[in-house]
N, C-alpha and C positions, 0 to 999 in steps of 0.2 A: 690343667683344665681340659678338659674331654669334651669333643666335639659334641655340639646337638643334634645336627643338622648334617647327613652328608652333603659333601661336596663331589658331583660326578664329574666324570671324566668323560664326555662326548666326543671327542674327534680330537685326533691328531695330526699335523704334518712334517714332512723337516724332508733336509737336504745335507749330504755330508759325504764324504770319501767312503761310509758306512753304506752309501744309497741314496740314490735321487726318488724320494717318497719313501711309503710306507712301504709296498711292497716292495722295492727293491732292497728295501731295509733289511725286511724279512729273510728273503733269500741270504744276501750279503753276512748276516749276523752270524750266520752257521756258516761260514764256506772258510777257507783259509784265508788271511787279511792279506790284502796288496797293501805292500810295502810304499814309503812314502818316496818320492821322486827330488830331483834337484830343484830351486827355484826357478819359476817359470819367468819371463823377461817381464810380465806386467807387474812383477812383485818390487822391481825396483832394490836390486841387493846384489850385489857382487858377493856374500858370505855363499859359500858351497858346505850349506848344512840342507837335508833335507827337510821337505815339506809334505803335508798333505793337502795339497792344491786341488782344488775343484776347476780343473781346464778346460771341462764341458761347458760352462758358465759365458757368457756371452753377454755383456752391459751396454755397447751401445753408446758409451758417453754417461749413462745412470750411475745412481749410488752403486755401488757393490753390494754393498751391507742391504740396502732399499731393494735391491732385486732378491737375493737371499730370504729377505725376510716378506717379501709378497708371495714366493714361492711357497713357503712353509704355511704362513698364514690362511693361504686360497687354501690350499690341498687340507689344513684342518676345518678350515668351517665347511669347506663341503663332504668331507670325512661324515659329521652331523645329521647330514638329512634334513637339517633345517632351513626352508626357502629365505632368501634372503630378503622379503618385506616382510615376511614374520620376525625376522631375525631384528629390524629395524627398530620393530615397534616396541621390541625387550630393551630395558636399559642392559646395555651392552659395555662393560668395562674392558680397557686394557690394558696391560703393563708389560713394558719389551724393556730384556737388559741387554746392556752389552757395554763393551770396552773400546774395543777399535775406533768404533761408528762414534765413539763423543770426545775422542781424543783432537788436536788439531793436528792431522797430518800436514804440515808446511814446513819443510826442512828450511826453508829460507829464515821462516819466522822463527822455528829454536833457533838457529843461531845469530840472529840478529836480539834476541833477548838474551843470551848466552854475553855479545858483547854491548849488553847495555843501552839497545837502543831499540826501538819498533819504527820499520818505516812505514806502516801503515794499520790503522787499525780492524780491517775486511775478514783476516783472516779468524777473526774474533769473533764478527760480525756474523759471519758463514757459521761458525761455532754454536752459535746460540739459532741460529735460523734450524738446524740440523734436528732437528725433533724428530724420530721417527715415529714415537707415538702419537705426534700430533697429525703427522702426515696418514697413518693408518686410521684415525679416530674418522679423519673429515674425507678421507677414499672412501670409506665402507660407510658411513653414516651411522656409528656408531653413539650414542649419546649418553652411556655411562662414565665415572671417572677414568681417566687414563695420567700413566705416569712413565716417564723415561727412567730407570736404574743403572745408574753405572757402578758396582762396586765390585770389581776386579772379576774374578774366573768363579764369583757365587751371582753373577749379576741376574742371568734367566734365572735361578732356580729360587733368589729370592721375590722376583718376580712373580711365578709362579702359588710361592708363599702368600702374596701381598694383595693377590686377585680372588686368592683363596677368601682372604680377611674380609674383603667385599664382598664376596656374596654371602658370607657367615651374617655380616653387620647388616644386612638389606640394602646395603648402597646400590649393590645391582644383582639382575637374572640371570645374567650370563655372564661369563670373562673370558677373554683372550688372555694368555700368555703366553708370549714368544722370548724370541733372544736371538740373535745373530753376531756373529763377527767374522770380518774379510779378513786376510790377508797382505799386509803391506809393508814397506818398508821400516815402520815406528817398533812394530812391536818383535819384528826379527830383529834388529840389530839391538833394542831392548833387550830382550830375551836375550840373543847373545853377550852381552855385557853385563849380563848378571852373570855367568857361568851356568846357564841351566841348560840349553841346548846339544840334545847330543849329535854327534858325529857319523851316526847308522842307528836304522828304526829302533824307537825306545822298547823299552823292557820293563814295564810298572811292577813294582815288586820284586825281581829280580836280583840274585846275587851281582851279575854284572851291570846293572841298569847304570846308566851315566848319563842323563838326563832327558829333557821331553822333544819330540816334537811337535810344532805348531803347526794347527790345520784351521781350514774355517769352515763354517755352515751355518744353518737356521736351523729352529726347532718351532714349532708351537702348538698348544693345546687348549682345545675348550672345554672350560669349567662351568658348569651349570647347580643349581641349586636342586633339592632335592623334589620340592613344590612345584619348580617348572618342567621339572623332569616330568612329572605326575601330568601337568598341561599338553607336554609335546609332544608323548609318544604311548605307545601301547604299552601293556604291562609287558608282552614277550619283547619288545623292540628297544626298552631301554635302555640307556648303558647301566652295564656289567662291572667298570672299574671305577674307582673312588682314589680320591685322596683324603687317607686316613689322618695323617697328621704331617707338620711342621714344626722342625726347632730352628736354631738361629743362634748362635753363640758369637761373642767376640772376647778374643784376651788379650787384645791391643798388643803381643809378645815385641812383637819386630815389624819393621814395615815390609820385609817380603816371607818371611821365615814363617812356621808355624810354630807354638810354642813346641817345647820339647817333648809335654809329657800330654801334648793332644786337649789340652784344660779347653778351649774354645768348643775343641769337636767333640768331647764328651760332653759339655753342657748342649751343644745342640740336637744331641740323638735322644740325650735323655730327654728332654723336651720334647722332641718330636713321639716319643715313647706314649708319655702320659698325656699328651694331647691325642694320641690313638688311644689309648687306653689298652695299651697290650704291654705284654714280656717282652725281653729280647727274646726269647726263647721259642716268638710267633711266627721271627724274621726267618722269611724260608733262607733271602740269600741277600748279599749286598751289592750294590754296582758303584762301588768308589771313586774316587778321586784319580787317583791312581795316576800320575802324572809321569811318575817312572826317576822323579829325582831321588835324592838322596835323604834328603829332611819330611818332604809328604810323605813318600811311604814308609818310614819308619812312625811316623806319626799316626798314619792312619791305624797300620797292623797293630802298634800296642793298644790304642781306644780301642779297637775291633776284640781284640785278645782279651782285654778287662770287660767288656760288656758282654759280649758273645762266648769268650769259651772258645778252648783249643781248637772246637769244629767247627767253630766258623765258618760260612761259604760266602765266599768273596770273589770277584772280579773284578777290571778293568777293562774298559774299550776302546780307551786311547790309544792303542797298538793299532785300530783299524778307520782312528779318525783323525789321531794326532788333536793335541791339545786345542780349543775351539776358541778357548778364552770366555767370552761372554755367553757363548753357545751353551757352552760345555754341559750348564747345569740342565736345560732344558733335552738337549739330544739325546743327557744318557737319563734322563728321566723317561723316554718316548723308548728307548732301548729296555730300559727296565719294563715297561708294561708288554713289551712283544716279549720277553722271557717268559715273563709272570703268566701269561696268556697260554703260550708253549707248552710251559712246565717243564724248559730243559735251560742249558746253560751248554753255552761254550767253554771252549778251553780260555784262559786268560791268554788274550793276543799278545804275545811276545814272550809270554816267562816260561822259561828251560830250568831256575835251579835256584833252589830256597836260598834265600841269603842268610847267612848265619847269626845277624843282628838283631830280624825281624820275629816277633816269639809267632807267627804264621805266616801261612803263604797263598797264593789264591789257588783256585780250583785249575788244576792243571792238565784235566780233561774233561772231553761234556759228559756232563751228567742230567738227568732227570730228579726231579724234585718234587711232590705233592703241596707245601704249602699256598697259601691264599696272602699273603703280605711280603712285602720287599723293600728295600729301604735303598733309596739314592745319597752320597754326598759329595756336597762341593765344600772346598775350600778355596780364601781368596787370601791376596795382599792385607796387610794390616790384621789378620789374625781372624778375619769373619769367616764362619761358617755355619753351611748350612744342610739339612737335613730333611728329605721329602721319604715318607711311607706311602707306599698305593696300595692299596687291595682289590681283591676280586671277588665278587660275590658267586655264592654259588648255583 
């Protein structure tokens, strides 16, 4: 099914190892990547694997996750130009993903249910209080529907997808879509205990890649309808970028694995293909997954290989932000439109040398590129994947 209606892309914000804002984004994008650092004492982890910590960050006794994510948020609606009692009076949707923020961080309470007992039920209690979309809906006076997504490292970017669905359907004017996730003890020693963590800054695609590092940030962007657009601004003054389409695949394979032959992630692209209503052949370049393990990027580079063609242009920017988790989908979506915008491409952050498994390898120095389309994906836990195209109008 093919869009009717674009969906624009008004204002963006985010925060990451990549850049505090857009423009430091900008800058940051093309410079050489600082390397990720040891954990810092507020991460709570004796494991000596690097990180990509945000140590600028200063909470206060706050969420984490809740300062991260008002950060990105303010800097996208004001990205917009749109006053904020005008802003009021649009029904305003939101949808924030993320992992970290809805997990129970209480090391007391896993192992008190570990051995078969709860001494209290708070930590539960706190669990469900934890809404950040609810918390952002009734900050900003927002009055369209909003919903919380947690479904692993696709969580902002189906978000994204979901906000989209909303302004398609008339549910609402506008959308926020964010995504955030901190850094803390659960999901480093998690991650470490699957074996995916590596030992010095990852290498996405990479002959020698030996897995990822975890970083955190915010991302968020507003979506507006094509009708409102026409309402809020001049014909010279509108937004310029779109999102073209969405797919959404799952193959249930494994509970952290991707399937072997990409069946989730090629049903998402192609999805997201014919809901643009283009070729692959339109896609200037991609900004993957790219997580730097073993199983993603063998994953990703054959669906890439089969859809795309030996030339494939492909990246990852994991190498300069380390893996965000809930973020992930949303920052390297915000990453992809400063490309697209550009019309250049970095070198992939971290990769020195094709691995011999992968039938491709990412772009291994910058280049300049003329296409108007660009394609993001995530991949998450339990085999979901997801797929965003943006374009540019001319």
């Amino acid at each position: 099914m093919v869009r009717k209606e674009r969906v624009y892309i008004a204002g963006c914000g985010c925060i990451s190892c990549a850049g505090d804002g857009r423009e430091e984004t900008l800058r940051k994008l093309y410079a050489p990547p600082q390397p990720p650092g040891p954990p810092p004492d507020w991460v709570g982890t004796s494991l000596k694997i690097p990180l990509f910590a945000l140590k600028q960050v200063r909470t206060d006794g706050a969420s984490r996750t809740l300062v991260l994510l008002d950060r990105a948020i303010r800097e996208a609606l004001a990205d917009t130009s749109i006053p904020a009692d005008r802003l009021r009076k649009l029904r305003t949707g939101l949808a924030i993903g993320t992992t970290v923020a809805c997990q129970l961080n209480n090391i007391p309470f896993y192992a008190g249910v570990r051995e078969n007992r709860m001494d209290s039920l708070e930590p539960v209690r706190e669990y469900l209080r934890q809404n950040s979309a609810e918390y952002f809906r009734e900050n900003y006076g927002f009055t369209g529907p909003f919903c919380m997504i947690s479904n692993a490292c696709a969580s902002s970017a189906d978000a994204v997808a979901l906000a989209s669905l909303w302004i398609e359907s008339g549910r609402c004017d506008v959308a926020v879509a964010a995504g955030a996730d901190e850094l803390n003890r659960v999901p480093v020693a998690g991650f470490h205990a699957l074996g995916v963590t590596s030992p010095e800054p990852c290498r996405p695609f990479d002959a020698d890649r030996s897995g990822l590092n975890l970083g955190e940030g915010a991302g968020a962007v507003v979506l507006i309808s094509s009708r409102v657009c026409r309402e809020l601004f001049p014909p010279n003054c509108s937004p310029r970028v779109y999102l073209a389409g969405c797919g959404q695949g799952g193959d249930a394979y494994h509970i952290t694995s991707p399937h072997t032959d990409g069946r989730g992630l090629e049903c998402a692209i192609r999805q997201a293909l014919s809901r643009a209503g283009i070729g692959a052949e339109e896609i200037a370049f991609i900004n993957a997954h790219g997580t730097g393990t073993l199983n993603n990027d063998r994953c990703e580079a054959t669906v890439f290989a089969k859809l795309f063609g030996s030339g494939v242009r492909f990246l990852s920017t994991k190498g300069m932000t380390g893996h965000t988790l809930g973020a992930a989908g949303i920052l390297e979506l915000i990453f992809t439109l400063v490309m697209l915008r550009e019309k250049r491409l970095p070198a992939s952050p971290g990769f020195r040398r094709k691995a011999e498994e992968l039938p491709v390898a990412p772009v291994s120095e910058p280049l300049s590129f003329t296409g108007r389309l660009a394609m993001s994906t995530s991949l998450a836990f339990g085999g979901c994947n997801t797929a965003l195209i943006v374009g540019e109008e001319s």
